[in-house]
N, CA, C and O atoms as a GROMACS GRO file, in nm:
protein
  376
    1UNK      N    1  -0.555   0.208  -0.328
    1UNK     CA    2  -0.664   0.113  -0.336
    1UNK      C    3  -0.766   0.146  -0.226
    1UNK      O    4  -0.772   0.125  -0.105
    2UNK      N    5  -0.826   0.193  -0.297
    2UNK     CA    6  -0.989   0.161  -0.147
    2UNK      C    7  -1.002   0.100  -0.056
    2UNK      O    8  -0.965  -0.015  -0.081
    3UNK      N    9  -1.040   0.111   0.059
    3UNK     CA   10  -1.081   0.008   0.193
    3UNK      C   11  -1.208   0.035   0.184
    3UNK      O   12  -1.268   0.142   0.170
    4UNK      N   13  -1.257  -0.113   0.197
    4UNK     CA   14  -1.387  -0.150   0.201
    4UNK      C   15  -1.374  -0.203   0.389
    4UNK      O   16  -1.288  -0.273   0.443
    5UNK      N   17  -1.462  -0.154   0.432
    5UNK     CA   18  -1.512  -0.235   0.567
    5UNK      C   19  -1.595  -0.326   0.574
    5UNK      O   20  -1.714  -0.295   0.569
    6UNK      N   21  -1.556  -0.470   0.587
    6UNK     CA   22  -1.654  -0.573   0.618
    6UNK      C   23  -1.718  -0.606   0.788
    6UNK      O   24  -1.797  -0.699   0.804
    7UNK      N   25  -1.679  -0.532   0.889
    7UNK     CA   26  -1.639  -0.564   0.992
    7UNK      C   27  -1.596  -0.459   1.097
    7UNK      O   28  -1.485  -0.406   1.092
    8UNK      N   29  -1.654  -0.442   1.156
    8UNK     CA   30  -1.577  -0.329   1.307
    8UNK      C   31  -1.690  -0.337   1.413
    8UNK      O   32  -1.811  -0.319   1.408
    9UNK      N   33  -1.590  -0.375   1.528
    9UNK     CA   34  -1.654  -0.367   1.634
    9UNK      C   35  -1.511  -0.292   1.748
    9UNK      O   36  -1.388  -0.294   1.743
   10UNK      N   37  -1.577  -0.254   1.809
   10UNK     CA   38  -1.500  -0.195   1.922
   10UNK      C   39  -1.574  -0.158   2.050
   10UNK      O   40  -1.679  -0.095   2.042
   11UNK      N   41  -1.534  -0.185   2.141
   11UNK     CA   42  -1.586  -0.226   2.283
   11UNK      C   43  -1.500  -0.252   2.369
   11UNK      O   44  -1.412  -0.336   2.348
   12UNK      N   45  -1.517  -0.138   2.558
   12UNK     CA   46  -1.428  -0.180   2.650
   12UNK      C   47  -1.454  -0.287   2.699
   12UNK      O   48  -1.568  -0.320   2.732
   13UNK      N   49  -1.341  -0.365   2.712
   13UNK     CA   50  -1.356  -0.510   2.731
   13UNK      C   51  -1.186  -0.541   2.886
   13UNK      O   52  -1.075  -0.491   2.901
   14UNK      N   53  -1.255  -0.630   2.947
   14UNK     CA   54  -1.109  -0.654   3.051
   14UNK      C   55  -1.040  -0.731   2.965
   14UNK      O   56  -1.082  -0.764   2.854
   15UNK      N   57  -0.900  -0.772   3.028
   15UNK     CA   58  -0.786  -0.840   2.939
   15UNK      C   59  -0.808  -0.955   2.925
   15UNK      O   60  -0.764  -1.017   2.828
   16UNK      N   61  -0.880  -1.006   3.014
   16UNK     CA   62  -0.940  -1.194   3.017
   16UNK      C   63  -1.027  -1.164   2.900
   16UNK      O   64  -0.993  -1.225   2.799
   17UNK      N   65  -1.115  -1.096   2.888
   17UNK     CA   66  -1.186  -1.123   2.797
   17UNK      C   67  -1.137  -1.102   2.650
   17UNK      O   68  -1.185  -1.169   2.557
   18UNK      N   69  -1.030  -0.999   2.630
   18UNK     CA   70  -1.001  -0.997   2.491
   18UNK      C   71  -0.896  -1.122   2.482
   18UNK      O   72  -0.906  -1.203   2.390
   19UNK      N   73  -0.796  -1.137   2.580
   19UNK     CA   74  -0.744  -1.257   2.541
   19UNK      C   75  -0.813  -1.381   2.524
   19UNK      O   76  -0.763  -1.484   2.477
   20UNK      N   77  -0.938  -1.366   2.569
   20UNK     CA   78  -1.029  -1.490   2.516
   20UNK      C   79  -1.077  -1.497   2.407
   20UNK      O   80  -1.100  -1.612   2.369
   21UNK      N   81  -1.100  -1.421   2.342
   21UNK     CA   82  -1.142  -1.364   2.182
   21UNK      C   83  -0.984  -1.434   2.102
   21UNK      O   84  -1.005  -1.525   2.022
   22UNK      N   85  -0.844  -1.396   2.125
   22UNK     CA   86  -0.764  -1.404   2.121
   22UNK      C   87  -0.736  -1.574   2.080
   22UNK      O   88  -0.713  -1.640   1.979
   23UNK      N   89  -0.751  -1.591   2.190
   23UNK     CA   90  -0.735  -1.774   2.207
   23UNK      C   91  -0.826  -1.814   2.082
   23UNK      O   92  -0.775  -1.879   1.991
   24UNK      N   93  -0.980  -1.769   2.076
   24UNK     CA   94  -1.031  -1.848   1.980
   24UNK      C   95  -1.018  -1.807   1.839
   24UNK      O   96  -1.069  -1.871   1.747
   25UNK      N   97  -0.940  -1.688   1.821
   25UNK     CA   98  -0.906  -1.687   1.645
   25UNK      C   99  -0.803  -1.800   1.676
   25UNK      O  100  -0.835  -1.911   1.634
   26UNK      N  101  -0.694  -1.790   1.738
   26UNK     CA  102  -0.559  -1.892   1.726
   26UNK      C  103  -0.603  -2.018   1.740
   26UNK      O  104  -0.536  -2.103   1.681
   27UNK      N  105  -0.680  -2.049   1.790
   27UNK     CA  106  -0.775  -2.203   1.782
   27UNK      C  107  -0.775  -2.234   1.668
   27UNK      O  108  -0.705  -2.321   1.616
   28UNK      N  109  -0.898  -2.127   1.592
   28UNK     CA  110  -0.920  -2.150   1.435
   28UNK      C  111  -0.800  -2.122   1.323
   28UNK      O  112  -0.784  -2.183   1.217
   29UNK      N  113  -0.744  -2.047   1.360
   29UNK     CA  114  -0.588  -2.050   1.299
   29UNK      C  115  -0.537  -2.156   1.249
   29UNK      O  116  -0.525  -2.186   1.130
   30UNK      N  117  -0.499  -2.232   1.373
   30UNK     CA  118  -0.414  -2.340   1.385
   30UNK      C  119  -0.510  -2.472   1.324
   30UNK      O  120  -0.440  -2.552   1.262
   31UNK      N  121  -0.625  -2.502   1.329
   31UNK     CA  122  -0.733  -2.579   1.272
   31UNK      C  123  -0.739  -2.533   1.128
   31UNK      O  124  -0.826  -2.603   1.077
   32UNK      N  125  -0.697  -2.462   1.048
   32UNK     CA  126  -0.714  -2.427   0.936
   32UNK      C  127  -0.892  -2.440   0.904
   32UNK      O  128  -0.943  -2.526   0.832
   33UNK      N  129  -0.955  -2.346   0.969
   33UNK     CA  130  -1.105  -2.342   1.005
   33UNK      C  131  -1.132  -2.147   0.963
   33UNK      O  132  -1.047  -2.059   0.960
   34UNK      N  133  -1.257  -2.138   0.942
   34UNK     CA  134  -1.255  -2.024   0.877
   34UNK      C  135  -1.297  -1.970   1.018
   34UNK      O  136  -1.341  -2.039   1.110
   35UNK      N  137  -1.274  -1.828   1.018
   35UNK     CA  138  -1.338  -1.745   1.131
   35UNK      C  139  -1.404  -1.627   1.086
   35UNK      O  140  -1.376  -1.549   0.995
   36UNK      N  141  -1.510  -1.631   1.184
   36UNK     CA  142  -1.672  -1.572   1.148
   36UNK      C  143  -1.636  -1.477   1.341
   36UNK      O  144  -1.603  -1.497   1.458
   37UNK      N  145  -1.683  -1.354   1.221
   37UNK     CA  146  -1.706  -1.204   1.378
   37UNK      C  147  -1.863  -1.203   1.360
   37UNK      O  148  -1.910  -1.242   1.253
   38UNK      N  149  -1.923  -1.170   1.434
   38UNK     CA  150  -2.078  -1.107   1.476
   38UNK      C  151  -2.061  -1.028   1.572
   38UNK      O  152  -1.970  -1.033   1.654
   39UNK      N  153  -2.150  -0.950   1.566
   39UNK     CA  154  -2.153  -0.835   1.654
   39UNK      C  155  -2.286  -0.748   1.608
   39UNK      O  156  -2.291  -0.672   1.512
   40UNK      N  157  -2.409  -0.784   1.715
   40UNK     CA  158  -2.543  -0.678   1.654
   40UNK      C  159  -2.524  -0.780   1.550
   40UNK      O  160  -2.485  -0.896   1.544
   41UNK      N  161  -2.574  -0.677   1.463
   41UNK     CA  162  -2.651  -0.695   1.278
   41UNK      C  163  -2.565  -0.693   1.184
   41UNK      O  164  -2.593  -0.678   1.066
   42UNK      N  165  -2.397  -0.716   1.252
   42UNK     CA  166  -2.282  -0.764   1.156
   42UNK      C  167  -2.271  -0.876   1.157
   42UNK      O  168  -2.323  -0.941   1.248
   43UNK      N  169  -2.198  -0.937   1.056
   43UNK     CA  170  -2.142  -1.103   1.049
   43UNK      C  171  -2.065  -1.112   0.918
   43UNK      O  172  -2.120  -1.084   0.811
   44UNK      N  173  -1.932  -1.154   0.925
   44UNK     CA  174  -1.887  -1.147   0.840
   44UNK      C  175  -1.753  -1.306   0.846
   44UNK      O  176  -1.671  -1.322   0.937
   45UNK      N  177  -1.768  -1.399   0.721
   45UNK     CA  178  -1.697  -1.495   0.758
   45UNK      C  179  -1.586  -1.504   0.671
   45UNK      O  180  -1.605  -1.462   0.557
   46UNK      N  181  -1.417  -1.574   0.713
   46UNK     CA  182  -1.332  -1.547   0.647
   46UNK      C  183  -1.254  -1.688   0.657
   46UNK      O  184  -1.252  -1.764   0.754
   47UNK      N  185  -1.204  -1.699   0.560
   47UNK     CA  186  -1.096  -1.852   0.517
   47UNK      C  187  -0.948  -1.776   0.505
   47UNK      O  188  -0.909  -1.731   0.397
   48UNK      N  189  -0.878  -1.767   0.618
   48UNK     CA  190  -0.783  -1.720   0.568
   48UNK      C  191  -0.691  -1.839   0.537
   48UNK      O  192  -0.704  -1.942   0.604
   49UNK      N  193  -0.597  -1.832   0.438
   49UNK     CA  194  -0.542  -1.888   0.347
   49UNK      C  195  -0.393  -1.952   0.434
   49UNK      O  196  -0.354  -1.867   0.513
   50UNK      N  197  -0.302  -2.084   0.434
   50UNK     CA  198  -0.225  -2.158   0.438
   50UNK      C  199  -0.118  -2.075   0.557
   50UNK      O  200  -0.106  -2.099   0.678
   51UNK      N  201  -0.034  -1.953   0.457
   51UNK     CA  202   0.040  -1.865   0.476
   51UNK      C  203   0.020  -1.711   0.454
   51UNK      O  204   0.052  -1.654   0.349
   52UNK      N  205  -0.049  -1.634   0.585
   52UNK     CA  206  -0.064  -1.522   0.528
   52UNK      C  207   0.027  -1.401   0.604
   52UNK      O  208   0.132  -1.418   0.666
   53UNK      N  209  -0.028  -1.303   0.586
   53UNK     CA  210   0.100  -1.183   0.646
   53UNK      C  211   0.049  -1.172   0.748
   53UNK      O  212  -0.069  -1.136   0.743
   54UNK      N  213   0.098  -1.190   0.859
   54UNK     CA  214   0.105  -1.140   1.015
   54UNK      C  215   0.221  -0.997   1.038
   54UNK      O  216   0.344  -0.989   1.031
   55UNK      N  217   0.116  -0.897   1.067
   55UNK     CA  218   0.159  -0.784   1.090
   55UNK      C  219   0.097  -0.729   1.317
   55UNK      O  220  -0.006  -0.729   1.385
   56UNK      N  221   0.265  -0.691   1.337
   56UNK     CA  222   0.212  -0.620   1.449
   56UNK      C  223   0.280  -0.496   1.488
   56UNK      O  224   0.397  -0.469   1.458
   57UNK      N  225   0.200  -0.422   1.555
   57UNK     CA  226   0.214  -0.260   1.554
   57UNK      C  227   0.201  -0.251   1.691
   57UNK      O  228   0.144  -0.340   1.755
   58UNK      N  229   0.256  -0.134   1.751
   58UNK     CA  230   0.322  -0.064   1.811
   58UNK      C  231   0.289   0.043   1.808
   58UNK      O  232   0.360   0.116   1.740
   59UNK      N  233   0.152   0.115   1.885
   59UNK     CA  234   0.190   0.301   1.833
   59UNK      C  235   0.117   0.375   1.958
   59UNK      O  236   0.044   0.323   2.042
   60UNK      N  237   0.146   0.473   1.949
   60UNK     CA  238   0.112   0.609   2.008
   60UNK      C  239   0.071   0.673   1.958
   60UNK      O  240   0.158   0.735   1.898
   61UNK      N  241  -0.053   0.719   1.931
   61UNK     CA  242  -0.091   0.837   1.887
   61UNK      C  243  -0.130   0.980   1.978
   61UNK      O  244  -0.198   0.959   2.078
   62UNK      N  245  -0.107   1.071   1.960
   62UNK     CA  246  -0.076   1.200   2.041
   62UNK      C  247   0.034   1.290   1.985
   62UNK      O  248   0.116   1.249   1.903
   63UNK      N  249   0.033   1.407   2.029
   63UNK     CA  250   0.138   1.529   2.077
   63UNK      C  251   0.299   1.488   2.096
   63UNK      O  252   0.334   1.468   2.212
   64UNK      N  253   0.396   1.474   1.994
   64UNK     CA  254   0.560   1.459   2.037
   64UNK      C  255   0.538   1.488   2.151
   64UNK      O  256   0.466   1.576   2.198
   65UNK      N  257   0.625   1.387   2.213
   65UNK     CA  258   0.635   1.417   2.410
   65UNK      C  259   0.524   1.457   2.501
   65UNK      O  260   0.540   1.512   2.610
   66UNK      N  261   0.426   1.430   2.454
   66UNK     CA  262   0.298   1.416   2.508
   66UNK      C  263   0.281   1.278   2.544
   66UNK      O  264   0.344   1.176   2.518
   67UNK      N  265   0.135   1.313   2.637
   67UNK     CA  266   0.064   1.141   2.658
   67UNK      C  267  -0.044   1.161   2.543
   67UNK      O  268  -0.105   1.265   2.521
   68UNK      N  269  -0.054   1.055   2.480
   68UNK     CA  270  -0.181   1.019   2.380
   68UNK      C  271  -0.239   0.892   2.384
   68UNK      O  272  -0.286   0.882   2.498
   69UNK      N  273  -0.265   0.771   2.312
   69UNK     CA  274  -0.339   0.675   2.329
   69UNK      C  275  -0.227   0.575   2.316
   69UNK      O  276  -0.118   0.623   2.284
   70UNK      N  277  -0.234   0.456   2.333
   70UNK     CA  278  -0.126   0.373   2.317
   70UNK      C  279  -0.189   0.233   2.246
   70UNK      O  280  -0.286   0.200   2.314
   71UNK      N  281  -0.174   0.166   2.167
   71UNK     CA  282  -0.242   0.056   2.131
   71UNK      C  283  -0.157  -0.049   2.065
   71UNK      O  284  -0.070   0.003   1.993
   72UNK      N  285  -0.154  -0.180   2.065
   72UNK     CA  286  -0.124  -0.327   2.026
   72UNK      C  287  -0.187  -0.327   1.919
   72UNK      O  288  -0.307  -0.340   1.943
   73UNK      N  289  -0.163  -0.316   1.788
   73UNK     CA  290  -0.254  -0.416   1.636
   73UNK      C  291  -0.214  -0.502   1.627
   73UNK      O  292  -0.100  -0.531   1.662
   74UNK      N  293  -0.325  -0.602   1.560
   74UNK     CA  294  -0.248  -0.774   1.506
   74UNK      C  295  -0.310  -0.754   1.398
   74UNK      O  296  -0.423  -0.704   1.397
   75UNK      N  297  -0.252  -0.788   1.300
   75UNK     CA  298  -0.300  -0.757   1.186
   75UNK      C  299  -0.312  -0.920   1.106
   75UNK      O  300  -0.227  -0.994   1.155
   76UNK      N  301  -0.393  -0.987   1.001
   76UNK     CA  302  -0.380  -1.093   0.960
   76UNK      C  303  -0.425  -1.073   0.809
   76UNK      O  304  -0.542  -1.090   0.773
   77UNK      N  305  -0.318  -1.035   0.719
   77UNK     CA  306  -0.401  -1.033   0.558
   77UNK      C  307  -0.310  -1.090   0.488
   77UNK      O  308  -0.191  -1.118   0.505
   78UNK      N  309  -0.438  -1.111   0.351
   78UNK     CA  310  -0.417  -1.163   0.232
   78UNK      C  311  -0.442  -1.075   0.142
   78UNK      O  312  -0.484  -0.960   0.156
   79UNK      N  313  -0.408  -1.150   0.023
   79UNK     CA  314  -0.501  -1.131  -0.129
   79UNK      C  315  -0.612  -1.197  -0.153
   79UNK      O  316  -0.607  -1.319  -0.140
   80UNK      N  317  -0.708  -1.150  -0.184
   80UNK     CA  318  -0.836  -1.274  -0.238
   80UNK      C  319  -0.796  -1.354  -0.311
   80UNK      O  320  -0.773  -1.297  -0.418
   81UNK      N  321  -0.766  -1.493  -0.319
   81UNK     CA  322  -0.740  -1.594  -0.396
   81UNK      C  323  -0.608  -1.628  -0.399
   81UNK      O  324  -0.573  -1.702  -0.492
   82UNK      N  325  -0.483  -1.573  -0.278
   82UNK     CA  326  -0.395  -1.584  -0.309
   82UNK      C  327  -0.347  -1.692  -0.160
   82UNK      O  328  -0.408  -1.675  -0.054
   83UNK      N  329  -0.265  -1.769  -0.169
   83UNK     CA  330  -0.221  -1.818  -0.020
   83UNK      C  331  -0.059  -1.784   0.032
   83UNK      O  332   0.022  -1.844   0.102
   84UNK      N  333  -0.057  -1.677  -0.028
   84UNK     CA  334   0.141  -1.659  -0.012
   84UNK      C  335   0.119  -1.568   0.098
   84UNK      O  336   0.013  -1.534   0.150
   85UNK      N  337   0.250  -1.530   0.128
   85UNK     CA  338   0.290  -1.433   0.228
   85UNK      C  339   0.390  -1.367   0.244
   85UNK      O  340   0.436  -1.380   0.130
   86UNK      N  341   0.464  -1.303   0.298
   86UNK     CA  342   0.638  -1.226   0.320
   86UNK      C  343   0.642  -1.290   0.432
   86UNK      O  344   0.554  -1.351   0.492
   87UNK      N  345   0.797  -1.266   0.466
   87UNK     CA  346   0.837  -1.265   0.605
   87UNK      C  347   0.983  -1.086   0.598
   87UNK      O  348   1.036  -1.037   0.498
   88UNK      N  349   0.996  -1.049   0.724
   88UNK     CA  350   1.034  -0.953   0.754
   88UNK      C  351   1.152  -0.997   0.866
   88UNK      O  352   1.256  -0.939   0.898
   89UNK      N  353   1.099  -1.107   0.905
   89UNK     CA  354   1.250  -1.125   1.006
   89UNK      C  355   1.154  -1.230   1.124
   89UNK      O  356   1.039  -1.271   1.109
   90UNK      N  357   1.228  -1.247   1.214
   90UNK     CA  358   1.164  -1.361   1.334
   90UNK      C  359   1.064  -1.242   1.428
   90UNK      O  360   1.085  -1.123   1.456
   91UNK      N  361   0.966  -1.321   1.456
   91UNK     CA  362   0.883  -1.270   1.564
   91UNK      C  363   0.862  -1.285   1.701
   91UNK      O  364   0.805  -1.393   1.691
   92UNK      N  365   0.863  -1.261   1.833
   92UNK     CA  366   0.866  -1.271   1.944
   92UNK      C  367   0.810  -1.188   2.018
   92UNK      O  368   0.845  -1.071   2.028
   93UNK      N  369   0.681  -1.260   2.099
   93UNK     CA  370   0.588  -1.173   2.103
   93UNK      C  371   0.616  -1.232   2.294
   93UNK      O  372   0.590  -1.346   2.333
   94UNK      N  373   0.656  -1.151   2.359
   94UNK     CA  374   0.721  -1.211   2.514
   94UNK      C  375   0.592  -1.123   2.623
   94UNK      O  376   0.597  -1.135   2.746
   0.00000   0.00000   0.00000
């Protein structure tokens, strides 16, 4: 299936500040409130749905036994029009 991009921004940012970004999706999360990104001459707004898939990653990219980049994803999707979700097991994010 195709990926369409509605959305990308990327920018060095300190940890206060992305965990502040952070705080206010989980704000709107928990408010069952839609959340809207801008950035420049992007804007893009989203209703995510009741129960959706929370995905998080873990990776390295680089050289086996090398140093390469290291990064945290949070991932939050749906289906268009759908409000279900999976589960995979308990989450604990410490």
């Amino acid at each position: 299936m195709p990926e369409e991009v509605l959305f990308e921004s990327e920018s060095a940012q300190d940890r206060a500040a992305i965990a502040s970004y952070l705080r206010d999706v989980a704000a709107k999360l928990e408010a069952g409130e839609e959340v809207s990104l801008t950035a420049g001459d992007q804007s893009v707004t989203l209703s995510p749905p009741e129960r959706p898939t929370f995905e998080v990653k873990a990776e390295r990219e680089g050289p086996a036994g090398g140093q390469g980049e290291l990064s945290i994803e949070f991932e939050i999707e749906w289906n268009e029009g759908e409000s279900g979700g999976g589960s995979s097991g308990e989450l604990s994010i410490e």
